[in-house]
N, C-alpha and C positions, 0 to 999 in steps of 0.2 A: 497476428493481424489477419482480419476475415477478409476471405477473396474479393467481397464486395468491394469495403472499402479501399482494394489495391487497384481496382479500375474507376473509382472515384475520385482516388489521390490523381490519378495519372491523366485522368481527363480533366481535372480541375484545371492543372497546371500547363498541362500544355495549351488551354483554353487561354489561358491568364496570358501564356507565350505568344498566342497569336494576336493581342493585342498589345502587349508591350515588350520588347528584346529580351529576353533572358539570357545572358554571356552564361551561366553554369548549364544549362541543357547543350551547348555546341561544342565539341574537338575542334582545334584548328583545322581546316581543311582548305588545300591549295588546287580551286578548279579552274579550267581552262577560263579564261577567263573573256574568249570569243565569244562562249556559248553564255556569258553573265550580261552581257552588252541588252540581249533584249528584254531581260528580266528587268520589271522593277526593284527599285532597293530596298522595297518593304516586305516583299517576297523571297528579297535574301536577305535583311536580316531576321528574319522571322522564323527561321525554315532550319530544326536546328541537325543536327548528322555527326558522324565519327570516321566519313569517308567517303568516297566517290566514286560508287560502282556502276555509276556512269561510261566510264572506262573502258568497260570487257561488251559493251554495245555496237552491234555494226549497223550498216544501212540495211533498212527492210524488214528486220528484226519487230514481231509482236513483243513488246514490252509490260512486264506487273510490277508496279510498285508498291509494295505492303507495307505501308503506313507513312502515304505518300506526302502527308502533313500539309505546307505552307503549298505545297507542287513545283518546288525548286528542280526539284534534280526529273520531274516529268519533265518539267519544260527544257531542262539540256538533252533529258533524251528522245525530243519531239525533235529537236535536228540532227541530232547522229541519226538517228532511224531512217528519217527525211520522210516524204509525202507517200511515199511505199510503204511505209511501217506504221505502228498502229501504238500507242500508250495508255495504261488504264493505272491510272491511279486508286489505291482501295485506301481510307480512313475512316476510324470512328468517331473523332473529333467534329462535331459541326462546327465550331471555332475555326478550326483548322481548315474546312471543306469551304465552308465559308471564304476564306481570305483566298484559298486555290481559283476560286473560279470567278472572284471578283475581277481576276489578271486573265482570265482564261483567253476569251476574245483577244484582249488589246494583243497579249503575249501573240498566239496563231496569228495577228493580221501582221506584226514584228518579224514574224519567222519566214512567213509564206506560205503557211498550210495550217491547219487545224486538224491535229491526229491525236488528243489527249481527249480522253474521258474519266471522270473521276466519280469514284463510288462510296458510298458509306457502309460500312461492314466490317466487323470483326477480321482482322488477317487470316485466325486459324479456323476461320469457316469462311471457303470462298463458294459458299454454294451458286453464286452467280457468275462464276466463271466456267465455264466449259472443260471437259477432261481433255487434256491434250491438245490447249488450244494456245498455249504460249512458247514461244522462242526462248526469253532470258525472263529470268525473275529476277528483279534487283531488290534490296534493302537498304536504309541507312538508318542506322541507331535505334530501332525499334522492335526484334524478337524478343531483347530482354525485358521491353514493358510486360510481353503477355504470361499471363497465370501460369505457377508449376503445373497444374494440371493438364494444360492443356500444348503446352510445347511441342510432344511426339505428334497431335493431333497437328497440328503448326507443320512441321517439316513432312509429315504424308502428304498434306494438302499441296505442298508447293509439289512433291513430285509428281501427286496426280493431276495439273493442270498443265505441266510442264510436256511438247511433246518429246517423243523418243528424239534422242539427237538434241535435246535441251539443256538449257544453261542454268544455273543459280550464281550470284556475286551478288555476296551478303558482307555489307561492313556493319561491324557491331560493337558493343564493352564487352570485354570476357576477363574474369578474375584468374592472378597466375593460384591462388588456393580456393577452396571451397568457401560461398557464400554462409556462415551460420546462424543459426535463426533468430538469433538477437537484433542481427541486421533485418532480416528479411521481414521483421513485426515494423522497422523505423518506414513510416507511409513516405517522408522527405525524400529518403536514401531509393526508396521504390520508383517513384515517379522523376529524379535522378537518375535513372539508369543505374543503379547500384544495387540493391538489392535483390533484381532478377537477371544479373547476368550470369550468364556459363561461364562454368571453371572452364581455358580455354584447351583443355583435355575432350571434357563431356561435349563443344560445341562440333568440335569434327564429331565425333560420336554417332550423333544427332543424326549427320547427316550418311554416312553409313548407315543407320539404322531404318533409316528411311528410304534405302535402295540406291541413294547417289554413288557414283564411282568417281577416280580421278579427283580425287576432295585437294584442294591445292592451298596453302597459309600466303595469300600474296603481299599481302602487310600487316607487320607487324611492329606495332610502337615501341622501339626501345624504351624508350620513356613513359611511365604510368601516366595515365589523364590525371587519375586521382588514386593515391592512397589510403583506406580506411581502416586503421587498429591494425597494421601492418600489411592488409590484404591490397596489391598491386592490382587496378581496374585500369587498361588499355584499350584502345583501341586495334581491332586485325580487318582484314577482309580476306574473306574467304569464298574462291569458286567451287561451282562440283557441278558432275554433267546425269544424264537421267541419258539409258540406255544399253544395262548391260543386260537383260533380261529377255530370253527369248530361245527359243531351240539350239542344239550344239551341232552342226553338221561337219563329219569328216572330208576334208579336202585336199588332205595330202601338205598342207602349209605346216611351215615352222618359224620361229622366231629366233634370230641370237640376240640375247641383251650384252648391251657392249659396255658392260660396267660404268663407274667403276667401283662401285660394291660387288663383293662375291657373290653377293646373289639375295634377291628382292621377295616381296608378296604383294599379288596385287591386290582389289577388291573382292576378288573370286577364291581369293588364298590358290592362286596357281604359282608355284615355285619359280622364277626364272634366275638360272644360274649363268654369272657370267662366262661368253663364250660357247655354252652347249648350243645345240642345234633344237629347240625344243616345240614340241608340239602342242599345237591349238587348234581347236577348232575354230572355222569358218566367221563366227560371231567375234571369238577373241581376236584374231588377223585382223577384222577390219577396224576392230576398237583401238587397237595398239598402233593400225597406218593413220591413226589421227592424231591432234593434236589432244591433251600434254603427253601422249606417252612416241610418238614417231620418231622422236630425235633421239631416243633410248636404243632403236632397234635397230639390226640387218633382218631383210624380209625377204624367205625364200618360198616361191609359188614352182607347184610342183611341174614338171617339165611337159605333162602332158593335164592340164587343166580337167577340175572334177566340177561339172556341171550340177548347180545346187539341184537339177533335179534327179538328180543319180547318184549325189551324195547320201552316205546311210551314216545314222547317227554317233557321232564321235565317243569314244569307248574315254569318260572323264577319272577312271582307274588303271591306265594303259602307265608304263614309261613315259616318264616326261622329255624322254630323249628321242628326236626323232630321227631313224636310222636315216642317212643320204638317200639312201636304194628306196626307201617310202618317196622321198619327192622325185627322183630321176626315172623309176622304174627298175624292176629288177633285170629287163633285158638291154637297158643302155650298154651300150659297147662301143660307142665312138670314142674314138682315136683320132686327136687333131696334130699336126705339122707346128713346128715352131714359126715365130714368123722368123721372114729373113733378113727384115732391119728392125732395126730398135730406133723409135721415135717416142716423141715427147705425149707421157702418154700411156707410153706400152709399158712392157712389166718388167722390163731389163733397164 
């Protein structure tokens, strides 16, 4: 099947979708249904998804939505954001663009505020978007429309518009085996969401390779959407954050991972063994006192604090063990008294 015709098939059909319900382009999906009250119902049956990463949005939050379609899930995330926050819908569909902003008005004077804007453009060239100028990137049910070729191009793009301290929560179809190319010639099965999804191995991959850290499987369908010649196609979502990259400075900090695996690899491939006392630099400390990895750790800051500007660059071939006497100093010699009652609390 020529590339062409694989964004021919995909635009016809979703074009066809936005004027009459297609039940085979949608997964069930269960969303708050607060946030459905101001949509109209032609905008949600119209609008079709595999999930609701909606979800991992808070207030304030600049919002991308790549391949924003009908603008369902803009318009839920025009009120978690609230009047602080900003939403930009991107599709190539004018079908689709079309039916988004026929509701756009009514939707915003429903809500209380008008914060969506919506764009026409290729997902995997956001040339219209600014580097480092979004909070979360959201998706529903559409990387696997765009071209093999151009996918790795797809997931740089999301990290370079994404800022440092940035989110992605991406729901998608991903196959449990490899797509093979008998499928991937059927235009149906394409413009289906079948023929270009990730094996759901290659989609973490993906985004690894693209610099994400923290890549998280937050749903996952036990149940196939659709089976084809035995190949299981499900719906997952999946988060990952943009921020591990940057200088290593020595600070005297260490980490205990408090299991309970004997011992882990993060994005960085830095060892951490349950229980040791192990050493990081200043960049990895702050990553690990966040959220998903903070409830993993005990956090030790060294007794007499190393001012980043007197810190000298972290030796990332040293022992991963860091000696106590590194955080305390090597002239600590205090000597404390028991106490002399034991209350609720103390350590008797």
């Amino acid at each position: 099947m020529k590339l062409a015709e694989i964004e021919k098939s995909v635009k016809k059909r979703y074009a066809q979708g936005a004027k009459v319900q297609e039940a085979a382009l949608c997964c069930p999906v269960q969303y708050d249904r607060k946030y459905l009250e101001v949509i109209p119902k032609e905008i949600i049956d119209k609008d079709y998804g595999c999930g609701d990463p909606s979800q991992y949005l808070k207030e304030g939050d600049v919002v991308l939505d790549l391949g924003s379609g009908a603008g369902k899930i803009c318009f839920i995330a025009s009120q978690i954001v609230g009047p602080k926050g900003k939403v930009i819908g991107v599709d190539f569909n004018p079908a689709m663009l079309t039916l988004a902003r026929k509701y756009q008005k009514q939707v915003g004077n429903n809500i209380g505020w008008h914060n969506v804007n919506f764009k026409r453009g290729k997902i995997q060239d956001l040339w219209g978007i600014r580097t480092e100028s979004i909070d979360v990137i959201i998706s529903n049910c559409v990387l696997n429309l765009v071209r093999p070729e151009d996918k790795q191009k797809l997931f740089l793009e999301m990290h370079r518009v994404l800022k440092k301290g940035g989110r992605a929560a991406i729901s998608d179809i991903v196959s449990d085996e490899l797509v093979p190319a008998k499928l991937k010639k059927d235009p149906e099965l394409w413009s289906g969401c079948i023929s270009g999804a990730f094996q759901e191995m290659e989609f973490l991959k993906a985004f690894e390779g693209a610099g994400f850290y923290g890549v998280e499987v937050e749903k996952y369908d036990e149940k196939p959407w659709r089976i084809v010649e035995g190949i299981e196609f499900r719906s997952i979502t999946v988060t990952a954050l943009k921020g591990k990259e940057g200088a290593c400075w020595e600070r005297n900090q260490a980490v205990i991972y408090k299991g309970p695996w004997k011992q882990v690899v993060d994005d960085d491939r830095h060892i951490l063994k349950r229980g040791v006392r192990t050493a990081v630099c200043d960049k990895t400390f702050q990553i690990y006192s966040k959220a998903p990895y903070r409830d993993e750790f005990i956090f030790i800051e060294p007794k007499k604090e190393v001012p980043l500007s007197k810190a000298r660059p972290f030796d990332c071939s040293r022992n991963i063990e860091r000696d106590p006497r590194e955080s305390k100093g090597k002239s600590f010699k205090t000597t404390t008294k028991p106490a002399s009652v034991c209350m609720d609390g103390g350590c008797c």
